[in-house]
C-alpha positions as CSV (number, residue, x, y, z in Angstrom):
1,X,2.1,-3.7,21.0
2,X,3.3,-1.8,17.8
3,X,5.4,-3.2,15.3
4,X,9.1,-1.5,15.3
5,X,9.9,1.2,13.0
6,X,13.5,1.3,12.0
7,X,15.8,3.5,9.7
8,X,19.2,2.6,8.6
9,X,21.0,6.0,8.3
10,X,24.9,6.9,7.9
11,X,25.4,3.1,8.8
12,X,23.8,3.8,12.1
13,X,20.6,1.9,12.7
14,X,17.6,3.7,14.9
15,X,14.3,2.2,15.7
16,X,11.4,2.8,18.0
17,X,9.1,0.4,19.4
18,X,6.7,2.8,20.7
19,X,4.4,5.9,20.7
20,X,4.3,8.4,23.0
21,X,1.5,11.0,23.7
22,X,3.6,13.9,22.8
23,X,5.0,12.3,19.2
24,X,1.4,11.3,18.5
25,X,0.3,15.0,19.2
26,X,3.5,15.7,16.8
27,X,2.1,13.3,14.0
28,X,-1.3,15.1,14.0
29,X,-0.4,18.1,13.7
30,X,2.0,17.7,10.8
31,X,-1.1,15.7,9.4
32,X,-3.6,18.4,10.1
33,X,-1.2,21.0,8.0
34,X,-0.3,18.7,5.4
35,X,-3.0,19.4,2.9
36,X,-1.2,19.2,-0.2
37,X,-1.5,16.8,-3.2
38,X,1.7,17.1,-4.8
39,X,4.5,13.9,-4.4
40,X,7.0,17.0,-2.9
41,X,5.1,18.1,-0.6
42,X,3.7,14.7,0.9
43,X,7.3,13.6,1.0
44,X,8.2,17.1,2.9
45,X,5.5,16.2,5.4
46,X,6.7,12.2,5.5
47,X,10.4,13.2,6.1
48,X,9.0,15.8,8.9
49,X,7.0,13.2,10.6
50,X,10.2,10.7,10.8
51,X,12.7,13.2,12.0
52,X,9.3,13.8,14.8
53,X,9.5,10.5,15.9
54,X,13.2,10.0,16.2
55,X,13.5,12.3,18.4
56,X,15.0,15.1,15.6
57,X,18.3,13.0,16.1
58,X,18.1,13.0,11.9
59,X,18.4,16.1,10.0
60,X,16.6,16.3,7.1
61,X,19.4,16.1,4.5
62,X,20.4,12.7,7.1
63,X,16.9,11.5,6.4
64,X,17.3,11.8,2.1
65,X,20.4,9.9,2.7
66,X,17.8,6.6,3.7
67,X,17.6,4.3,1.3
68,X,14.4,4.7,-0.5
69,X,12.8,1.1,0.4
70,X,13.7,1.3,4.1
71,X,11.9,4.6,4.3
72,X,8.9,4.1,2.2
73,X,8.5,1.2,4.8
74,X,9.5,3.1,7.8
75,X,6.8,5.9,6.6
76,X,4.2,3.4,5.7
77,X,4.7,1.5,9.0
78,X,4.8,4.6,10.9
79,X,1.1,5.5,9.6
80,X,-0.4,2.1,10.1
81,X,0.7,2.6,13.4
82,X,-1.0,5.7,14.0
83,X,-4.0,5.4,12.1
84,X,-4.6,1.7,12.6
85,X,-3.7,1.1,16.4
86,X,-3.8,4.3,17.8
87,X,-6.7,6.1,16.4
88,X,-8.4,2.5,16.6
89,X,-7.9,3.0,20.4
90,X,-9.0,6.2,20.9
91,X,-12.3,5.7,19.4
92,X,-12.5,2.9,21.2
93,X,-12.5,5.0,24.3
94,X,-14.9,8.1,23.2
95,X,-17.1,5.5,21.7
96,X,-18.2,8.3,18.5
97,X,-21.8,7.6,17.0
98,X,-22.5,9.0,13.7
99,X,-26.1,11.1,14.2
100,X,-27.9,11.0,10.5
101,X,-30.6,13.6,9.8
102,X,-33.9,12.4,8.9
103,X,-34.7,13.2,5.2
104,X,-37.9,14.0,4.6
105,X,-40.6,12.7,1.7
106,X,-40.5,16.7,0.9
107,X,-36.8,17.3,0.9
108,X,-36.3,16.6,-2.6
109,X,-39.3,18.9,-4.0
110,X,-37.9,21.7,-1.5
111,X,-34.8,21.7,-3.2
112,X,-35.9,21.4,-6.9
113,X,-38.4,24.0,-6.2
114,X,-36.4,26.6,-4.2
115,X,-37.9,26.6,-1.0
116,X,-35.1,24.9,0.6
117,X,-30.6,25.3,-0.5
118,X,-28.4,22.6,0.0
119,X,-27.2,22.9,3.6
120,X,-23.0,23.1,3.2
121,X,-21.6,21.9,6.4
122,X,-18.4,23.1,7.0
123,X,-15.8,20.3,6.4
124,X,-14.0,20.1,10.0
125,X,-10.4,18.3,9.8
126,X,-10.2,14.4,11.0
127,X,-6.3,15.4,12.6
128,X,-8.2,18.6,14.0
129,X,-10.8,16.6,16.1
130,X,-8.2,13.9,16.5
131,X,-5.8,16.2,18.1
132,X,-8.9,17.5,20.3
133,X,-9.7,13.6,21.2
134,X,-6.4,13.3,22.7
135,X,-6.5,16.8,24.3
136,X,-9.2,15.7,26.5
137,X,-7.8,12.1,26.8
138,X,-4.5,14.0,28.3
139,X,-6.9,15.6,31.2
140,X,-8.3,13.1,32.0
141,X,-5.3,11.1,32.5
142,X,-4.0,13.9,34.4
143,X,-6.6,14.0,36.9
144,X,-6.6,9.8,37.3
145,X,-2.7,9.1,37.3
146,X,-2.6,12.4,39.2
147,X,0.9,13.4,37.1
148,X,1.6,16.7,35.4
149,X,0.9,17.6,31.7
150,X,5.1,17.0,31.2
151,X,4.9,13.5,32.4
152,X,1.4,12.3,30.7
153,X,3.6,13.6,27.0
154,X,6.0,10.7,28.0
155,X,3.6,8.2,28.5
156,X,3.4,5.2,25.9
157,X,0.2,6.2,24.2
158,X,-0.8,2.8,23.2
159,X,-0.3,1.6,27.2
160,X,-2.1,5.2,28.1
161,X,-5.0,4.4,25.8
162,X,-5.3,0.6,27.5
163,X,-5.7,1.7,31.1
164,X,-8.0,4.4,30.1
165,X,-10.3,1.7,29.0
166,X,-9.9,-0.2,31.6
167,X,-10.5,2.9,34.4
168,X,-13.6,3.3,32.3
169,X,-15.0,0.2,31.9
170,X,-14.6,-0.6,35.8
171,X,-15.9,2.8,36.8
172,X,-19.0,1.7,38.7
173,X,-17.3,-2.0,40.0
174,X,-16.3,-0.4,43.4
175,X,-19.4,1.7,44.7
């Protein structure tokens, strides 16, 4: 269960009260392009992601008309949701271990004396693999709940996420 996200706009009130596959999928990739810094441009990308998840029934000059409070709540409820619950559910189901290299006594003298640079691993973006993550979570609900890519993008993610578990944790109960 998610908390409801609601927007008084033009006197008209909209809310939603859930997530589904294809607005999360929306919300990461706005996240994955929004790499800037700057207050404009994290509002741009805030205003984007609430005109998403209503269904683009807002325009964006609707969406400035919101009363500052009710969307810096809206926004900040909207990414709880989908960083705390959602995300907290998907990693739930791929069950990610960190791997840590070994260091060696001799790393440390390598490095000082030349024999060895400072590996730079390329920094891969979290909304990147998080987009991946439900890519592969939308296949395999395909092939369970035997419906087509269309109907899986309407699912409630959070209810999507739950039976996933559950198909996975009862797996071997029936053979």
């Amino acid at each position: 269960m998610i908390p409801e996200i609601e927007v008084t706009c033009s006197g008209k009130r909209y809310f939603i009260n859930s997530i589904t596959v294809e607005q999360y999928k929306k919300y990461i990739s706005l996240m994955e392009k929004n790499s800037t810094e700057k207050i404009s441009g994290v509002m741009f990308f805030n205003t984007k992601i609430v005109q998403e998840l209503f269904g683009n029934e807002l325009t964006l000059a609707e969406i400035g008309e919101i009363d500052v409070i009710d969307f810096l709540t809206a926004v900040k409820t909207v990414h709880f949701v989908m960083q705390n619950i959602i995300a907290e559910k998907l990693l739930n189901i791929v069950e990610v271990e960190q791997v840590e290299k070994e260091k060696s006594a001799f790393d440390e003298y390598d490095r000082e004396n030349g024999y060895e640079d400072e590996p730079e691993e390329p920094e891969e973006n979290q909304w990147k693999v998080c987009g991946e993550i439900v890519d592969r979570v939308v296949k395999i609900a395909i092939r369970l709940l035997k419906n087509s890519y269309s109907q899986c993008m309407k699912e409630n993610i959070v209810t999507l996420l739950e039976y996933l578990r559950f198909e996975l944790d009862t797996i071997n109960e029936n053979q």
